[in-house]
C-alpha positions as CSV (number, residue, x, y, z in Angstrom):
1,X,0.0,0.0,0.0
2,X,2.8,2.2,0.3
3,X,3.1,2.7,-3.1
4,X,-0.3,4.6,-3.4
5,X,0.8,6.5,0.0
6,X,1.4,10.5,-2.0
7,X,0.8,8.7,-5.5
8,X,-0.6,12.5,-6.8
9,X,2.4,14.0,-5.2
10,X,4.5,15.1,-8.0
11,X,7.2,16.6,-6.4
12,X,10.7,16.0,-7.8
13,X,9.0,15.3,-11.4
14,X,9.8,17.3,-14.3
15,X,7.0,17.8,-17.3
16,X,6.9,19.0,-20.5
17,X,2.9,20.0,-21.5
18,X,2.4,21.5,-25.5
19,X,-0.2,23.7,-26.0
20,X,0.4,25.2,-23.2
21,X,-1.0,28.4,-23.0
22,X,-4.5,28.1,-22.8
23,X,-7.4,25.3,-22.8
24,X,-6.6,22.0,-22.0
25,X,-2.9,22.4,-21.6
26,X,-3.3,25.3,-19.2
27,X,-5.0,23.1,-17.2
28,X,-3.1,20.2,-17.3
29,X,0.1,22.6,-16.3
30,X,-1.5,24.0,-13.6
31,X,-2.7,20.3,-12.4
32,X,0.8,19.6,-12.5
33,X,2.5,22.4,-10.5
34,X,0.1,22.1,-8.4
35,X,0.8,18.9,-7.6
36,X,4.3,19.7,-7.0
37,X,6.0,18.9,-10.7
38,X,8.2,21.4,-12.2
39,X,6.5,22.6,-15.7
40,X,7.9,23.3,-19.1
41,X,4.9,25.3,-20.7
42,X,5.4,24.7,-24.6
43,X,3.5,26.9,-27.0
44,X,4.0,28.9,-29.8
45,X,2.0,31.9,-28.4
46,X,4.7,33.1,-26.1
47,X,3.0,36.6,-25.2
48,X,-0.2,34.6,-23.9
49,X,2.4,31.5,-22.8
50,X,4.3,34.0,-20.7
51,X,1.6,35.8,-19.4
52,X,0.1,32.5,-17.7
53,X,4.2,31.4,-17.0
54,X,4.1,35.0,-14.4
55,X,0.7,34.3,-13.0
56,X,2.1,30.5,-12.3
57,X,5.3,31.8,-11.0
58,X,3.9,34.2,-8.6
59,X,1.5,31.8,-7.0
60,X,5.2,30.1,-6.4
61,X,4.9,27.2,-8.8
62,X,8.2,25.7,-10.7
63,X,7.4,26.8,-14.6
64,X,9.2,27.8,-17.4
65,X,8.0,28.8,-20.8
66,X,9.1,27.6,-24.1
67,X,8.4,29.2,-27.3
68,X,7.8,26.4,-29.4
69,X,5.9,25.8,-32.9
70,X,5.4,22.0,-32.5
71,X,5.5,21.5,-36.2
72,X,9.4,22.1,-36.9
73,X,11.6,19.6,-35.7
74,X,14.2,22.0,-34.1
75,X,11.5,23.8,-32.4
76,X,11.1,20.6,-30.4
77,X,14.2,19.8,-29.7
78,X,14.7,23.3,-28.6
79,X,11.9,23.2,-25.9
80,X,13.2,19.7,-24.4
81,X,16.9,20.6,-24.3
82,X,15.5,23.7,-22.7
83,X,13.6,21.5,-19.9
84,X,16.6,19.2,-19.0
85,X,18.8,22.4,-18.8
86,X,16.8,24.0,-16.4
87,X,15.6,21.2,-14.5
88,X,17.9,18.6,-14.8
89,X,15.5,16.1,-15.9
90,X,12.7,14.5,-18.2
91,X,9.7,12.9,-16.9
92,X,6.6,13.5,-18.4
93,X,5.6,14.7,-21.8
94,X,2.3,15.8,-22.4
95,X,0.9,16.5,-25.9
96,X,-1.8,19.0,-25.7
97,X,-1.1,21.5,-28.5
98,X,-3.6,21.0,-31.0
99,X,-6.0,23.0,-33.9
100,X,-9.5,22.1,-35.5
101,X,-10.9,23.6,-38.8
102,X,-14.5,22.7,-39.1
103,X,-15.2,22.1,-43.4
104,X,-16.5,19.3,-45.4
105,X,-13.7,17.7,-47.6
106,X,-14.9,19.6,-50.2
107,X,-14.8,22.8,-49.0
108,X,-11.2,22.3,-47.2
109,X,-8.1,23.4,-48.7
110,X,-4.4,21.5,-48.6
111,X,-2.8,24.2,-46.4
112,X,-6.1,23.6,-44.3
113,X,-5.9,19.5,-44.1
114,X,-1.8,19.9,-43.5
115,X,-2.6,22.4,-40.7
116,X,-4.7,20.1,-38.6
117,X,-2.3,16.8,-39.4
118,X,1.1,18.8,-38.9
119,X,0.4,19.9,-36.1
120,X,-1.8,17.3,-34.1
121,X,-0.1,14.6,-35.1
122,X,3.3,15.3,-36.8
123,X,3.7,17.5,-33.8
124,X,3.1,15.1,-31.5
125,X,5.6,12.9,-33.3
126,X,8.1,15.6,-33.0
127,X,8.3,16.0,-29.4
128,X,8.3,12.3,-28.9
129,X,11.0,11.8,-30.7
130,X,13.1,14.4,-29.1
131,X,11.8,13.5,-25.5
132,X,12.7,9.7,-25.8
133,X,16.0,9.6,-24.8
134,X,15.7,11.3,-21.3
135,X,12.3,9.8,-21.0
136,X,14.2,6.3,-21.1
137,X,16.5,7.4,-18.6
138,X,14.2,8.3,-16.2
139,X,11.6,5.5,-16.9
140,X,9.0,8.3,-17.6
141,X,6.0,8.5,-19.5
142,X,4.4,10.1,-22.4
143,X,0.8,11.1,-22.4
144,X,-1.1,12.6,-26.0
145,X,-4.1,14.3,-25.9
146,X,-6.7,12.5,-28.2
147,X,-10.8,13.4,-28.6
148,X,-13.5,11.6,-28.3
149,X,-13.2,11.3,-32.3
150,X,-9.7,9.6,-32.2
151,X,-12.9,6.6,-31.9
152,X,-15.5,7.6,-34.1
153,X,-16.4,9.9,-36.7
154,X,-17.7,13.7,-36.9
155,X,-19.2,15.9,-38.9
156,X,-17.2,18.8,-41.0
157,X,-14.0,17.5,-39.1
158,X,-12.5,14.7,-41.7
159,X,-8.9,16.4,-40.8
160,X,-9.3,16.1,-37.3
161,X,-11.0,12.8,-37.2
162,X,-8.3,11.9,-39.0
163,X,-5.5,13.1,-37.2
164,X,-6.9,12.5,-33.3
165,X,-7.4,8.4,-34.9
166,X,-3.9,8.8,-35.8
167,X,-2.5,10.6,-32.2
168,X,-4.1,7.3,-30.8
169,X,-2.5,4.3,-32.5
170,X,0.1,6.3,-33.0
171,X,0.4,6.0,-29.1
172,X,-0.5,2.0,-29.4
173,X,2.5,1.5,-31.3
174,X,5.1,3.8,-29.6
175,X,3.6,1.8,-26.5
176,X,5.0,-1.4,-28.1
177,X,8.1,-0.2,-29.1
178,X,9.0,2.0,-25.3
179,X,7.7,-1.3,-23.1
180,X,11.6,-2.7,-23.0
181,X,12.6,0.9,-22.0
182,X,10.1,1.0,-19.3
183,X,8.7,4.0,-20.8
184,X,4.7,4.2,-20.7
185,X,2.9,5.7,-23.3
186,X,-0.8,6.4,-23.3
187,X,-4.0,8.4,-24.7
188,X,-6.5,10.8,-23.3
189,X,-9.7,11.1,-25.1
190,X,-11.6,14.3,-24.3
191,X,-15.2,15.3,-25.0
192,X,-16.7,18.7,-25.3
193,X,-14.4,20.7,-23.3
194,X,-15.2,24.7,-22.7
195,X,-11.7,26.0,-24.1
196,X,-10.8,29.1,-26.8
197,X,-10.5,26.2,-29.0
198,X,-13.8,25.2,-29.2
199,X,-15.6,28.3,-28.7
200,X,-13.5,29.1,-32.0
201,X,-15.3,25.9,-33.6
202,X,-18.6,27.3,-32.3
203,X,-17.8,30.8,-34.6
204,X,-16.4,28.7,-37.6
205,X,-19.9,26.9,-37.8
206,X,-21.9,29.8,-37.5
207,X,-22.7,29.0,-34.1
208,X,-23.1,31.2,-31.1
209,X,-21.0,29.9,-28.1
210,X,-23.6,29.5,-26.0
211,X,-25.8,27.2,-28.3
212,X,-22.7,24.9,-29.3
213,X,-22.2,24.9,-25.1
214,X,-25.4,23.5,-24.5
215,X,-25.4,21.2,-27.4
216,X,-22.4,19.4,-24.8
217,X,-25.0,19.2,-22.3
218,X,-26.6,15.9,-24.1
219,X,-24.5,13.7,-22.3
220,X,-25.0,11.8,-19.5
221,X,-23.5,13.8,-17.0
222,X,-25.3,16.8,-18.5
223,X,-22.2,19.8,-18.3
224,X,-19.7,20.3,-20.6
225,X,-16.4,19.5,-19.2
226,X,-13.4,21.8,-17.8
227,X,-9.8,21.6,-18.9
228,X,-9.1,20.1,-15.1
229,X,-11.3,17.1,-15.8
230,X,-9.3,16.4,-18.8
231,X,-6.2,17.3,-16.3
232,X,-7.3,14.4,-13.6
233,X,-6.9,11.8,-15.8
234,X,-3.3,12.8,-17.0
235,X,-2.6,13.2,-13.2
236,X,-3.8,9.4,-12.9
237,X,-1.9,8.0,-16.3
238,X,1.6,10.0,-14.9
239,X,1.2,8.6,-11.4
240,X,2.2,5.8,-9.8
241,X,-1.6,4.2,-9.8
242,X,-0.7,3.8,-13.5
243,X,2.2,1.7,-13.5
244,X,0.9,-0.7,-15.2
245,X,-1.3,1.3,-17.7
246,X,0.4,1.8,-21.5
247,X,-1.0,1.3,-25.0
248,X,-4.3,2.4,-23.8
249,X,-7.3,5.0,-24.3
250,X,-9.0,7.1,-21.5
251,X,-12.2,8.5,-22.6
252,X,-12.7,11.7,-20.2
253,X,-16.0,12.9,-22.1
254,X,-19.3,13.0,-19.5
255,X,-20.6,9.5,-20.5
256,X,-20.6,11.5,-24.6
257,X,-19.5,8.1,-26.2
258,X,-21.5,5.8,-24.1
């Protein structure tokens, strides 16, 4: 039992969150230091990113910002080296950072459709790859933010359908190959979650906020969720009551898919 004894307690830990500065990342940062973990904010809005790396910082909570865009391989590797400098360490990445254009295929553009893939899932990719190595030392873990449609299908979001199915088998098979490196690797599958981002989606279908808000009240728990529900369940894949969790899909999404 002594191994669930402070299990949430994430002091000494060292993280790495993308998409940082607002929504679900913003949450999942401030689950983090708030939980004791020192905090790499990655984003490429650094005067927002810095802005909420202050606020953190005066509450007295170990953060740093990187200025990051997740789509360029040296940008990556930039924001990790950046981490281990400052913090001696690697042990959790968390990919947040992500972007959703709302079109039918045949309304989409290419610069539209490489938008949504580069950066939810090559980015994603991108800081894997340049995490791994001190990940391995430490035995850490790596945990991607998916959707509720990395599982099933949506309307007017082919390119994001397509790229959140991809960010989770991509994490199946990066689960398979880190398992000899004791290195975990899991998904999170949000719902309907009240960030910028989708209030955005509400103006790009013509939507007010408040009616695409209550349209995420039709699920069973009847609320839309909050970027610290979506938070507790990356608190619960990082910890110690995960250890033997990888390869695997939490739905966080008020009963949505059910």
């Amino acid at each position: 039992m002594k191994r669930f004894c402070g299990a949430l307690n994430f002091r000494g830990k060292v993280a790495v969150v993308t998409g940082a500065a607002s929504g679900i990342g913003l949450g999942i940062v401030r689950a983090l230091t708030g939980t004791g973990a020192a905090v790499m904010m990655v984003d490429v809005d650094e005067a927002q990113g810095r802005r909420e790396r202050d606020r953190l910082k005066e509450d007295g909570f170990m953060v740093e910002f990187s200025g990051a865009d997740v789509r360029i391989d040296k940008d990556c590797e930039k924001a990790v080296a950046e981490t281990v400098k400052k913090f001696g360490k690697l042990d959790i990445l968390v990919n947040s950072a992500g972007v959703i254009v709302r079109k039918e295929i045949l309304e989409m553009t290419e610069e539209e459709w490489n938008l949504v893939l580069d950066i939810n899932l090559k980015g994603v990719f991108l800081m894997c790859r340049a995490a791994l190595t001190h990940l391995i030392e430490t035995k850490g873990t790596i945990i991607n933010i998916g959707s509720g449609w990395s599982l099933k299908g949506g309307p007017k979001a082919a390119a994001y359908c397509a790229s959140k199915a991809g960010v989770l088998n991509f994490t199946r098979a990066l689960a398979i190959d880190c398992g000899k490196y004791g290195v975990r690797v899991n998904c999170v599958c949000p719902g309907d979650v009240d960030t910028p981002m989708l209030r955005a989606e509400a103006r790009q279908l013509g939507l007010s906020e408040e009616e695409f808000l209550r349209e995420a009240t039709g699920r069973p728990l009847q609320r839309p969720g909050f970027p610290l529900d979506v938070a507790g369940a990356v608190l619960f894949l990082a910890s110690q009551l995960a250890d033997w969790i990888t390869g695997t899909a939490l739905v966080v999404d008020g009963g949505g898919l059910a």
